[in-house]
C-alpha positions in Angstrom: -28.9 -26.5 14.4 -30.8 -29.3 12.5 -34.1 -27.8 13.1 -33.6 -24.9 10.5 -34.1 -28.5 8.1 -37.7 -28.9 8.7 -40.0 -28.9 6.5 -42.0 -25.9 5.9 -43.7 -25.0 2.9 -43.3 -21.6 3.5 -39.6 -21.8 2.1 -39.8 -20.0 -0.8 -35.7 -19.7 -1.3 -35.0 -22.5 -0.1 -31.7 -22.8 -2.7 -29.7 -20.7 -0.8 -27.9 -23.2 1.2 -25.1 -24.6 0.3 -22.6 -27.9 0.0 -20.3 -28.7 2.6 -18.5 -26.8 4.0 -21.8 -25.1 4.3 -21.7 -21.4 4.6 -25.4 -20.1 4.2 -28.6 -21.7 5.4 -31.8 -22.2 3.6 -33.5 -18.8 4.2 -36.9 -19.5 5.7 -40.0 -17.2 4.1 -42.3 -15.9 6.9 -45.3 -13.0 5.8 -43.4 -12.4 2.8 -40.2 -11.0 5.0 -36.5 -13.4 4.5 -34.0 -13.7 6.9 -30.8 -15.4 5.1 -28.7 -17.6 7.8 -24.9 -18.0 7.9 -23.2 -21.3 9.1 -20.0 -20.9 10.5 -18.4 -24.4 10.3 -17.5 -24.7 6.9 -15.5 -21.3 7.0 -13.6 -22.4 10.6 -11.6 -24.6 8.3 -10.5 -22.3 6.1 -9.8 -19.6 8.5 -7.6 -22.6 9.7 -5.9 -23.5 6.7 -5.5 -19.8 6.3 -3.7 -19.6 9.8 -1.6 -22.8 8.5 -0.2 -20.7 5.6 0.1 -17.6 7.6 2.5 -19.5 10.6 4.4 -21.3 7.8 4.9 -18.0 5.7 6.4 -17.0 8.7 8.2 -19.7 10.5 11.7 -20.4 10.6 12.1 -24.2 11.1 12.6 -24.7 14.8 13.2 -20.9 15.9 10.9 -19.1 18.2 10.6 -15.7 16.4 7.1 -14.5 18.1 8.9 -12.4 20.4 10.8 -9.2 20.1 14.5 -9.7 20.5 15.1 -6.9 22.8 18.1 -5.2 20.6 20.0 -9.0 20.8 21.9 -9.4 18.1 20.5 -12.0 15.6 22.6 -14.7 14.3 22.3 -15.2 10.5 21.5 -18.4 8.7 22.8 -17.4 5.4 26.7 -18.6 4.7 27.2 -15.7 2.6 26.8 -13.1 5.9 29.1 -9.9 6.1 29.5 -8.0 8.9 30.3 -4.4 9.5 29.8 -3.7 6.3 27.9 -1.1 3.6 25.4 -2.6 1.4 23.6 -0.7 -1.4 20.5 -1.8 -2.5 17.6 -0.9 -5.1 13.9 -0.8 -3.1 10.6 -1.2 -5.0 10.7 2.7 -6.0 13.4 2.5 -8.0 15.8 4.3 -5.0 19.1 3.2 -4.1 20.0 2.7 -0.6 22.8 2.4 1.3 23.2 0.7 4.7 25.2 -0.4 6.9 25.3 -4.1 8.0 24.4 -6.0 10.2 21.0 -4.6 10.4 19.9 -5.0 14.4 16.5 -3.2 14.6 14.1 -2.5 12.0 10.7 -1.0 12.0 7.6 -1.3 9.7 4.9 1.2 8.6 2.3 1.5 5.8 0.2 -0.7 4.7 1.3 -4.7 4.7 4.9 -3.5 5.2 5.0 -5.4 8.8 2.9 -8.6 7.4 5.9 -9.2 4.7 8.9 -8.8 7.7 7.5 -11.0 9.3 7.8 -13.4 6.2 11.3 -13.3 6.5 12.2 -12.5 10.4 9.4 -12.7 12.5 9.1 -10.0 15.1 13.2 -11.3 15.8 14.3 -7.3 15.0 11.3 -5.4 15.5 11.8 -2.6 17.5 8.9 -0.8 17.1 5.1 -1.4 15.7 2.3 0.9 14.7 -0.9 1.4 16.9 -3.4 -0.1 14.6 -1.2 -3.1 15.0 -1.7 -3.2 18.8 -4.9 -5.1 18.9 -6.1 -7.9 17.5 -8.0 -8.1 14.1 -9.8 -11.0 13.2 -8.7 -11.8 9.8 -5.2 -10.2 10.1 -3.4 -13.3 10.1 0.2 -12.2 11.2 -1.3 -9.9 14.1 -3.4 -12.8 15.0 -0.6 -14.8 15.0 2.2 -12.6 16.5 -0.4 -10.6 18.8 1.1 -11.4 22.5 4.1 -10.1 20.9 3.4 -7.0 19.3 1.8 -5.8 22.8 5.1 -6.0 24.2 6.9 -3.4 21.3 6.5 0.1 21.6 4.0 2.8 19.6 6.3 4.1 16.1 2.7 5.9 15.1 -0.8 5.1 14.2 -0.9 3.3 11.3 -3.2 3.1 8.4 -3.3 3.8 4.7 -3.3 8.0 5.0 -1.4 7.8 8.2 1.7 10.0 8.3 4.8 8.8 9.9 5.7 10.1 13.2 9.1 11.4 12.7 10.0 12.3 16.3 9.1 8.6 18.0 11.0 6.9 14.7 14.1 9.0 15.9 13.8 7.5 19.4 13.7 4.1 18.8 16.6 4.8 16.2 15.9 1.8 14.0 19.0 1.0 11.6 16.2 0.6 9.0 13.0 1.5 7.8 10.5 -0.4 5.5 7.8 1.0 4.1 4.8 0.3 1.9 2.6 2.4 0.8 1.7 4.4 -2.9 5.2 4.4 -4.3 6.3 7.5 -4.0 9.8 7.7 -3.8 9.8 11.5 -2.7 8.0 10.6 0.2 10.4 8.0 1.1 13.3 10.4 0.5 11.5 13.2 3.0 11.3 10.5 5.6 14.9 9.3 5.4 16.2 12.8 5.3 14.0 14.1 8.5 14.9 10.7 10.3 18.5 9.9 9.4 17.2 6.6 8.9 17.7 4.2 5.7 13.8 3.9 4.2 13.6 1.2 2.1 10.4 0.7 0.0 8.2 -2.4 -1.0 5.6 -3.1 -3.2 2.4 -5.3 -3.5 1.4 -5.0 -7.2 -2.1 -5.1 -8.5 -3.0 -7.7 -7.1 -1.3 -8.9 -3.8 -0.9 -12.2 -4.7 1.7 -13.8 -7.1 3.0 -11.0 -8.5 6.2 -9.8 -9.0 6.9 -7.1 -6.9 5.8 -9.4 -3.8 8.7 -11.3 -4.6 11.2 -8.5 -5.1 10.2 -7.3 -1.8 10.8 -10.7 -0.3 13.9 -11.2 -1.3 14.8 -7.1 -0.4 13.8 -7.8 2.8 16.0 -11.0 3.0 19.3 -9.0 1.5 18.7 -6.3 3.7 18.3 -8.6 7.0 20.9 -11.2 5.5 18.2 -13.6 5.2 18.1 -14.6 1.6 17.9 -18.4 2.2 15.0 -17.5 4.1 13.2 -15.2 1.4 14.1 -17.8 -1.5 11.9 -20.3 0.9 9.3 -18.1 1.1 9.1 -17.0 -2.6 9.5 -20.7 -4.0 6.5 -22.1 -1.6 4.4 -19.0 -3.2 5.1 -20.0 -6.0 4.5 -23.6 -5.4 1.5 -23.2 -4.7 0.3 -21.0 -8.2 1.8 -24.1 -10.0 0.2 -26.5 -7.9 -3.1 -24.9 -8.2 -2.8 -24.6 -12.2 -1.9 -28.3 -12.5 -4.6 -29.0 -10.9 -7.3 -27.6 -13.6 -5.1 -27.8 -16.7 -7.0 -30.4 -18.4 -10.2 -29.0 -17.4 -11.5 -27.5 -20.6 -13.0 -23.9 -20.5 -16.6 -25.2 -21.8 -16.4 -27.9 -18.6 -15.8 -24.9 -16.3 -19.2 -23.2 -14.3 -19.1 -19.5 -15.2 -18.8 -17.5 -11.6 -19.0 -14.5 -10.1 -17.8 -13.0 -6.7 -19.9 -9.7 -5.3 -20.4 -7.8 -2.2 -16.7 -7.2 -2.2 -15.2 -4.3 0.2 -13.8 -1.4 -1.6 -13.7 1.9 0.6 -16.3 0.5 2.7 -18.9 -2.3 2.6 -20.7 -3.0 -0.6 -24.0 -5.6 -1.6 -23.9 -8.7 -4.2 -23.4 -5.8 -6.5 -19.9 -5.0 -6.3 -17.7 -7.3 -8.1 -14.2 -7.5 -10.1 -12.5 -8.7 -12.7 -9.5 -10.1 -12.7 -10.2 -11.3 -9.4 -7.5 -12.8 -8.2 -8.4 -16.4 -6.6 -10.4 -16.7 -9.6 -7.4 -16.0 -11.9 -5.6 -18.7 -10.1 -7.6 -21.4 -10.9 -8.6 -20.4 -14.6 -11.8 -19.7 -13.8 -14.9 -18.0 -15.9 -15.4 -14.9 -14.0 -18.4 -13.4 -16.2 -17.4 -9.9 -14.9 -14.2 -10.6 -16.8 -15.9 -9.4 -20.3 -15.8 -6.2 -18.6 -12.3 -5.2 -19.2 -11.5 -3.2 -16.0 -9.5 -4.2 -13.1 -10.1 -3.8 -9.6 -13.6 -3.1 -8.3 -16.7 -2.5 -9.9 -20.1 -1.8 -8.8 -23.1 -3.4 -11.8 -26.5 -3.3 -12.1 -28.4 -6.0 -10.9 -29.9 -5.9 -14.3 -26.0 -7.3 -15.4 -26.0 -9.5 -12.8 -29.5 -11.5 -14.6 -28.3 -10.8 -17.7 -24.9 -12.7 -16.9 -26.4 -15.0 -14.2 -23.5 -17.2 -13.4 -23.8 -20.9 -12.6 -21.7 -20.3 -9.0 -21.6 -17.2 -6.9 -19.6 -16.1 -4.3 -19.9 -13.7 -1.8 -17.4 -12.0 0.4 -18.5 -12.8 3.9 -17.0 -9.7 5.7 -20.1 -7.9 3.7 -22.8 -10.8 3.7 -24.8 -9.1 5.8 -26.2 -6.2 3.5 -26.5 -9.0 0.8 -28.5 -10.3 3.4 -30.7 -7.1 4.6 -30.7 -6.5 0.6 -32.4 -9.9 0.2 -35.2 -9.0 2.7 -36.3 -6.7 0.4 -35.8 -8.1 -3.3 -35.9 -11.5 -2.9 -37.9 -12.1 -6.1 -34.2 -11.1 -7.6 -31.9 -13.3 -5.8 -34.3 -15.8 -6.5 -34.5 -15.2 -10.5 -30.6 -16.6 -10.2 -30.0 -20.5 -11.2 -26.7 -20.3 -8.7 -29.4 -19.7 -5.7 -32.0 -21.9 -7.6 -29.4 -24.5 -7.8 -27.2 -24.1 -4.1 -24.7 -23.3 -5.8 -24.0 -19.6 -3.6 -20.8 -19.9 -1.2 -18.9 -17.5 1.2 -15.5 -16.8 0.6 -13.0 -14.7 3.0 -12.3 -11.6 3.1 -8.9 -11.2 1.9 -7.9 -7.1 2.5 -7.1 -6.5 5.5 -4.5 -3.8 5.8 -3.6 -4.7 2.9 -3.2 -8.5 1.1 -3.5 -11.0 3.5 -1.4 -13.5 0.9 -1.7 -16.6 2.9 -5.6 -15.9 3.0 -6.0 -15.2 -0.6 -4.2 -18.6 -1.3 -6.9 -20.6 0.9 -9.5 -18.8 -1.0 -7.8 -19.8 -4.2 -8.0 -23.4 -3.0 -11.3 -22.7 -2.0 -13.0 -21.6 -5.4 -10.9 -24.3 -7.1 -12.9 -26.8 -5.2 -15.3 -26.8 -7.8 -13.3 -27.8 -10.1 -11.4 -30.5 -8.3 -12.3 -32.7 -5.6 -8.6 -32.3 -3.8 -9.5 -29.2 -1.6 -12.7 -30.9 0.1 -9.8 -34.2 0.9 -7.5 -31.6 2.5 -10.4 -29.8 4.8 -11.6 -33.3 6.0 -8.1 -34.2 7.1 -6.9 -30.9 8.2 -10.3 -30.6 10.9 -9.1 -34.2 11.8 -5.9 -33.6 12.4 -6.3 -29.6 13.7 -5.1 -30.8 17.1 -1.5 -31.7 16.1 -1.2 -28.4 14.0 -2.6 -25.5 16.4 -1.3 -25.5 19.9 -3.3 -23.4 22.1 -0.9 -24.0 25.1 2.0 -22.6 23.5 -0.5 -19.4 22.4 -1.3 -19.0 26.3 2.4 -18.7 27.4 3.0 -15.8 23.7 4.5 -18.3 21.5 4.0 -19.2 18.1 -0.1 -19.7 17.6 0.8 -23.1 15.5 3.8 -25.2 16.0 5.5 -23.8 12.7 7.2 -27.6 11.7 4.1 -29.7 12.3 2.4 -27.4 10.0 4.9 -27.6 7.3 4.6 -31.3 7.4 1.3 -31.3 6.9 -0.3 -28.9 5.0 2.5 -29.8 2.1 1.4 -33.4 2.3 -2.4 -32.2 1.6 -1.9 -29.8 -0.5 1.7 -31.1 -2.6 1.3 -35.1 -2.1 -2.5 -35.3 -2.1 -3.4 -36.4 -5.7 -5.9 -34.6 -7.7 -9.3 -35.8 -9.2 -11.1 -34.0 -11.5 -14.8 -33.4 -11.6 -16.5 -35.1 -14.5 -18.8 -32.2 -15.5 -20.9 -33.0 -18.5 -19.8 -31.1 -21.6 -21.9 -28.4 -22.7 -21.1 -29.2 -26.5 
């Protein structure tokens, strides 16, 4: 609504909006109470690009692998198949595991396990899917994506970080294998296999979810176990396309050009204000940037003072939208110290996506990376202009209706590597601090 623009000289934080795409209004003063705004429009696009990288993470070119398979047998498109066959491999918890080939019906538990089958296979083997996995979650790109079809797969248990397995309904669905990811414990996996009879094969996120090496390994394990390497080595090379993409992008951007930044309100066993933070963060790690909470030395999350927070005070902030609102209800009542920062003085405070969500959404944590590097480079702005343009080639909503693939999977492989692979970079000309 342009009317929130008027002028009003009661807008005492009036910095808080932000460039385009624009994710937080100018917050309005009235009697000395604020009420910060969010915009959605801005973050529509990257949820989009997000949902691009999701469906081609987990396309296969041509194939329609949204549905269960019913027990069909699935035709490989490796040349290097064997059927009939014992395998041994090595899973992410240092266990060997023997199965026998070819794998028909699989099933996924723990947390992210299902998101990184359906990497490689889709729901083509699925046999079975947890409850948590039943309804649709906003920001869970693969059950956004595969929804219509995980509705049609029966309950294996409930799901959910201290969920147990539920040996009994495993047994009747009688998978030929089990993945599972969770805390590595390799006893656990050992009790499960032994009460179920079935092969449990481990797999791994790493620290931190996205380009790390154990994400790979558990790729490609997924893609010997289901004789799907070619399909795995895809996957793993366009990950890993991207990380190089991304630091060509701001090589030659020196570290005294770069804006320091800062990301707060992130979740961490529940919601959190501007207060929680991280070093090591990830999409900042991608793109080099200056993450002022890196001088503390600790990984994973952090709560500061606010005290650190004005002693630091970054040029550029971001803020994890899934907890904007108690920055938001915090702001109501210390405004004088959001104000007191130049990245509200100066709009330079942004949303960014929540990225956890059961675990690493990796194709959302890679349009957040593209995301902070926009203010760096000007490429990621080109790529959102064309990709709202050109959304109605790339997301079929008729397909969606009748449970098919949410986006046409080749479409979006065409295009997202022309914007993000072919779309030449241009660096911002910041003015050296020297």
């Amino acid at each position: 609504m342009h009317s929130a623009r008027k002028k009003s000289k009661a807008i005492d934080c009036k910095y808080l909006n932000c460039d385009e795409p624009k994710t937080i209004r100018k917050t309005h003063i009235g009697k000395g109470v604020g009420m910060i705004r969010t915009r959605t429009a801005g973050l529509i696009l990257i949820i989009a690009l997000s949902l691009v990288l999701s469906t081609i993470l987990i396309s296969c070119a041509g194939a329609d692998n949204t549905a269960p398979r019913n027990n069909e047998q699935p035709s490989s498109n490796d040349d290097a198949s064997s059927r009939d066959e014992m395998i041994t491999v090595t899973d992410l918890a240092g266990r060997e595991i023997t199965i026998k080939t070819p794998v028909d019906k699989v099933v996924a538990i723990g947390p992210g396990a299902l998101r990184l089958v359906t990497y490689i296979d889709g729901l083509q083997r699925l046999a079975g899917v947890e409850n948590m996995d039943k309804t649709l979650v906003a920001g869970r790109t693969y059950n956004m994506v595969f929804h219509d079809g995980l509705q049609q797969l029966p309950v294996i248990g409930q799901g959910g970080p201290d969920s147990v397995p539920d040996d009994e309904r495993l047994v009747d669905i009688n998978p030929d294998v089990i993945f599972m990811a969770s805390l590595l414990d390799a006893a656990k996996a050992d009790e499960l296999q032994s009460k179920t009879g079935i092969p449990v094969v481990t797999l791994s996120y790493g620290q931190a979810g996205i380009f790390e090496e154990d994400v790979y390994a558990s790729l490609e394990l997924i893609g010997s176990v289901l004789d799907r390497k070619d399909r795995a080595g895809q996957v793993v090379d366009y990950i890993k396309g991207i990380q190089k993409d991304l630091k060509d992008r701001v090589k030659d951007i020196s570290d005294e050009d770069k804006p320091t930044v800062y990301v707060g309100a992130l979740g961490f066993k529940g919601g959190h204000g501007i207060e929680s933070t991280r070093g090591n963060y990830p999409p900042f790690m991608a793109v080099d940037a200056r993450n002022v909470a890196d001088v503390l030395e600790q990984t994973g999350s952090v709560m500061i003072d606010k005290e650190k927070l004005l002693e630091w005070d970054p040029e550029i902030i971001f803020l994890d939208k899934g907890n904007f609102h108690i920055v938001e209800e915090d702001y109501k009542k210390n405004s004088q110290f959001y104000n007191s920062l130049q990245a509200v003085k100066n709009s330079k405070v942004y949303g960014i996506l929540p990225y956890n969500q059961y675990n690493t959404n990796i194709d959302t944590a890679l349009a957040n990376c593209y995301w902070v590097g926009k203010y760096f480079i000007l490429t990621v702005l080109t790529i959102l202009i064309l990709l709202k343009k050109r959304l109605r080639y790339t997301i079929s909503f008729s397909a969606a209706v009748e449970g098919k693939c949410l986006i046409c999977c080749s479409r979006s492989t065409v295009l997202l590597r022309k914007l993000v692979f072919q779309t030449k970079s241009k660096v911002v000309n910041r003015p050296s601090r020297r």
